[in-house]
C-alpha positions in Angstrom: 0.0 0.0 0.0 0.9 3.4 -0.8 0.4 6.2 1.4 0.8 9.5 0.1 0.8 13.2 2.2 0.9 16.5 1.8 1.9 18.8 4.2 1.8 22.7 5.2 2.5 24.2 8.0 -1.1 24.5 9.5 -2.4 20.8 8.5 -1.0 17.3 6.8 -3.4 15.2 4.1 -2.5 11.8 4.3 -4.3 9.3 1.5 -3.6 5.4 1.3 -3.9 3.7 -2.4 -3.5 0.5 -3.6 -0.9 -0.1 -6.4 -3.1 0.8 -9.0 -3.9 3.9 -7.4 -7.6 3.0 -6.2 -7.8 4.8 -2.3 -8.6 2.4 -0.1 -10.0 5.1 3.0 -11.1 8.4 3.7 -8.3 11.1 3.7 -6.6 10.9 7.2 -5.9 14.1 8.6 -3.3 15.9 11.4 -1.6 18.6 12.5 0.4 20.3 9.8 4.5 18.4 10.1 7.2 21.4 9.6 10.4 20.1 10.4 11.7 23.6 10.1 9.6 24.9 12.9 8.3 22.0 14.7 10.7 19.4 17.0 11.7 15.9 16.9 9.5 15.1 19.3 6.4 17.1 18.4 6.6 16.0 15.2 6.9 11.9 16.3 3.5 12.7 18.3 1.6 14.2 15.8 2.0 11.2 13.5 2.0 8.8 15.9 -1.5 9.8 17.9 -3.5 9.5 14.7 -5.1 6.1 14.9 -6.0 6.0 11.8 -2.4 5.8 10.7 -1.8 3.6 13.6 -3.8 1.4 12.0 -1.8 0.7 8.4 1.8 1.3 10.1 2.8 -2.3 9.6 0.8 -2.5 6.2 2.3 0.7 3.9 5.2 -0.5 1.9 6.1 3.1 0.4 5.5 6.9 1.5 6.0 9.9 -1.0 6.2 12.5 2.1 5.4 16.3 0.7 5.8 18.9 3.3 6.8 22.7 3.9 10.1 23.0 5.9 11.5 19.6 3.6 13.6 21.7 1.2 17.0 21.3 2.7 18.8 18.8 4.2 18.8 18.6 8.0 15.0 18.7 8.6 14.3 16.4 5.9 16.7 13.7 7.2 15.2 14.4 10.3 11.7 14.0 9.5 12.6 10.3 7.1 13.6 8.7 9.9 10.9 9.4 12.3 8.5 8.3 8.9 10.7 5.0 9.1 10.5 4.5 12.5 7.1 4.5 12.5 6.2 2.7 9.3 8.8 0.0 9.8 8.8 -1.9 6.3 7.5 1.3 4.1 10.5 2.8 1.7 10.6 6.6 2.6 11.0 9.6 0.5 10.5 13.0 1.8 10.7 15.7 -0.3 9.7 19.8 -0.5 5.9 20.7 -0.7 7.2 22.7 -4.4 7.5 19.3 -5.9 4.1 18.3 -4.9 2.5 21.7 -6.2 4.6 20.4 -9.6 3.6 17.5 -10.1 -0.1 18.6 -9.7 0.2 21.7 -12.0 1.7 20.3 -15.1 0.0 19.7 -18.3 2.5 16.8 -19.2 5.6 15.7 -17.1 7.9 17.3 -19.3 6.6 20.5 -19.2 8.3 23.6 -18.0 6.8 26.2 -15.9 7.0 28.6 -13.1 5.1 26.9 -10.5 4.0 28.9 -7.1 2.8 27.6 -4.1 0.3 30.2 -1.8 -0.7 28.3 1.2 -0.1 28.8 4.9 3.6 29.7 3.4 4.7 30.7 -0.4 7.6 29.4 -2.4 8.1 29.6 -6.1 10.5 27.7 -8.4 11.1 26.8 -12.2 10.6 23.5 -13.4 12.5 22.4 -16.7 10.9 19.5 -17.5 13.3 17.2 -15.5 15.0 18.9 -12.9 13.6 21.9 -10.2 15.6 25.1 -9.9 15.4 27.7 -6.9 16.9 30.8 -7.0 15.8 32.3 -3.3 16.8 29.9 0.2 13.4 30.1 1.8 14.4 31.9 5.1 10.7 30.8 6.7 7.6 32.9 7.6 9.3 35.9 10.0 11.3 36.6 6.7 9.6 35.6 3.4 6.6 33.9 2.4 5.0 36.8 0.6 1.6 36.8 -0.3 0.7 33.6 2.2 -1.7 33.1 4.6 0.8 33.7 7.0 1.5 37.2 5.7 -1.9 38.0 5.3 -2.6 37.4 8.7 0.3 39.7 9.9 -1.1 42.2 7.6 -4.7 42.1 9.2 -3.3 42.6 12.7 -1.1 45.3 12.3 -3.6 47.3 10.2 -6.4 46.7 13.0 -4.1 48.0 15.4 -2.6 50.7 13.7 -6.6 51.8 12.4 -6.0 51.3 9.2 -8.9 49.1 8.2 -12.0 50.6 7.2 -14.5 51.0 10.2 -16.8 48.7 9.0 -14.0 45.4 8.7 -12.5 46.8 11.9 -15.6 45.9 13.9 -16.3 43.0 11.8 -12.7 41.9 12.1 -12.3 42.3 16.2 -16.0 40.6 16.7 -14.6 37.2 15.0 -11.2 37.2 16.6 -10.0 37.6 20.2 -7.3 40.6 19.4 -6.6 41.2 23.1 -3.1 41.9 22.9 -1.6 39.7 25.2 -3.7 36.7 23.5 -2.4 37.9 20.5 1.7 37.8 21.8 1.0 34.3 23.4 0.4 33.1 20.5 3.3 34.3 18.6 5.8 34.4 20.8 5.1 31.9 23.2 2.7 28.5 21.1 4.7 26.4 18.5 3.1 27.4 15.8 2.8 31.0 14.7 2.9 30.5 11.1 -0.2 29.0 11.4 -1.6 31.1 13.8 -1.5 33.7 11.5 -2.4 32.1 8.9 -5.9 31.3 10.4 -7.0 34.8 9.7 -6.9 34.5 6.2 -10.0 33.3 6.1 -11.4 36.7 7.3 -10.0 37.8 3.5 -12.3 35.7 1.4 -15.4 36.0 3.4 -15.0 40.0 2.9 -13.4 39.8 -0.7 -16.1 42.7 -2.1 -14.1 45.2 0.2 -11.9 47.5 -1.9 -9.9 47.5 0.9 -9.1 43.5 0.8 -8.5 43.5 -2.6 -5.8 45.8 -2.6 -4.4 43.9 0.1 -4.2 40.9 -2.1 -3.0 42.0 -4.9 -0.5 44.0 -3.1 0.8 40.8 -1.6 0.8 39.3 -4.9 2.6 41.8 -6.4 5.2 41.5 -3.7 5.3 37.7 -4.1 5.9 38.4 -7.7 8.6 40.3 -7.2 11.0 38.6 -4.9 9.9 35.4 -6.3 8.4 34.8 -9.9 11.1 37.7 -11.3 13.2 35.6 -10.1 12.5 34.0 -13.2 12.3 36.9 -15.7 13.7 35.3 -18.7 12.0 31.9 -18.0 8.6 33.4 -17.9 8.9 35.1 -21.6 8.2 31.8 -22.7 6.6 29.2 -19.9 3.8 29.7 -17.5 3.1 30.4 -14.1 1.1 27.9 -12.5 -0.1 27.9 -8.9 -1.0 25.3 -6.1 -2.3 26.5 -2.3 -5.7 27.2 -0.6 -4.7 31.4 -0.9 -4.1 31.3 -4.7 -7.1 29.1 -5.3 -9.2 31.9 -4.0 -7.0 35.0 -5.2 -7.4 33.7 -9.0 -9.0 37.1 -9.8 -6.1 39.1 -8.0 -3.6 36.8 -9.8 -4.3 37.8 -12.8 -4.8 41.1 -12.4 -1.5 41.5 -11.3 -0.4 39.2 -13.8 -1.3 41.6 -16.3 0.1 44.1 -14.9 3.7 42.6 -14.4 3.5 40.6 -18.0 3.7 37.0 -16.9 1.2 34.3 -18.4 -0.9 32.3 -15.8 -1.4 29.0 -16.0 -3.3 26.0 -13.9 -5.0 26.7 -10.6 -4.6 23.8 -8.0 -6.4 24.2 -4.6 -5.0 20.7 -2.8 -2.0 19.1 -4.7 -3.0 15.8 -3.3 -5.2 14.4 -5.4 -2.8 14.9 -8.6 -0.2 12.9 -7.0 -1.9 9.5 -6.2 -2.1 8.8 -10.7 1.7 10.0 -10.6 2.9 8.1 -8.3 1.0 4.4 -8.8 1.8 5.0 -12.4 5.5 4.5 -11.4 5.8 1.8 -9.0 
């Protein structure tokens, strides 16, 4: 049996298949499994409390491990062998969350493209058609990850509490949140997981997406994403396109390409969960 996951920082999908990619159970579900953020031990509990991967531990014979925080070497090695350890006869491979968002986007498996991923986090790279190239060293959420949920969340906070926000989503903003300030530090400073933390108040985005005022706050993530990131690729995106993977760039489509527009690059294929994409790819090469 196969079991395949993808990972962000907020939330891991985990789906089991048979060798001819059928899945054989509902998606399992935990706690998003960072190795760049979260610890040895965290991490071993998180996978090893689920019961539902309890369950097949003894019965998977491969993993295909997609995750945030998997893109260099330490936390990668570190995060195999607790896979290993619990899944005793599986073969392990554990690889960056950009692959997964690849894999997913392409058209054919030789295609080249830009492809973006806008999720709790945001990373971009260039696919040739056989081998993936980054130009930026992801430097995690306090420093990067522009135009993720992660970001976004930062943003709504610090305009709430420096009154920037139109009256109306001020109100509406500190009724559905507790933005006590000391809650708020707790959580940042103090919790395992900020990235996710503020990440969670993305949602407020899309439920208030006819505000003039979220718009431009999307699209002026985007175009800062787009910046550091997909320019990175200037002369690559003359001729390839720009694909995207990630709950926030499902739901920013309309911002995407505004900006798009504006900063000349061709958009390509939309993908909200990579997941699903991966269980063909994979079966199809065992």
């Amino acid at each position: 049996m196969i079991l395949i996951a993808d990972s962000g920082s907020t939330k891991c999908d985990w789906i089991l298949v048979n060798n001819n990619g059928k899945q054989l159970q509902e998606k399992i579900r935990t706690k998003g499994l960072n190795p760049e953020i979260l610890k040895e031990k965290k991490l071993h509990k998180i996978i090893s409390s689920s019961q539902e991967l309890a369950a097949i531990n003894k019965d998977v014979t491969h993993i295909f491990f997609y995750g945030a925080g998997c893109g260099t070497e330490t936390p990668r090695i570190m995060l195999k062998k607790i896979l290993e350890d619990i899944f005793p006869i599986a073969q392990v491979e554990v690889t960056e969350d950009t692959m997964a968002a690849v894999r997913a986007t392409l058209n054919s498996d030789d295609e080249a493209a830009v492809v973006c991923i806008l999720g709790t986090g945001s990373n971009c790279s260039y696919f040739d058609g056989a081998k993936l190239h980054q130009r930026v060293v992801s430097l995690g959420y306090s420093l990067m990850d522009d135009a993720s949920g992660n970001y976004y969340g930062k943003q709504l906070i610090r305009d709430y509490y420096f009154n920037h926000m139109p009256e109306a989503i001020r109100v509406s903003f500190g009724n559905k949140y507790n933005m006590d300030a000391d809650y708020i530090k707790n959580q940042l400073y103090k919790q395992p997981s900020p990235n996710a933390y503020l990440a969670s108040f993305a949602e407020f985005m899309f439920l208030n997406k006819d505000s003039v005022y979220i718009q431009n706050m999307i699209k002026d993530g985007v175009r800062l994403f787009a910046k550091n990131m997909i320019m990175q690729f200037k002369n690559e995106i003359e001729s390839v396109p720009v694909h995207f993977a990630g709950s926030i760039a499902y739901f920013s489509q309309d911002e995407i390409h505004s900006v798009a527009e504006e900063m000349g690059f061709k958009v390509g294929n939309f993908v909200r969960r990579p997941i699903e994409g991966l269980m063909s790819y994979h079966t199809k090469r065992l």
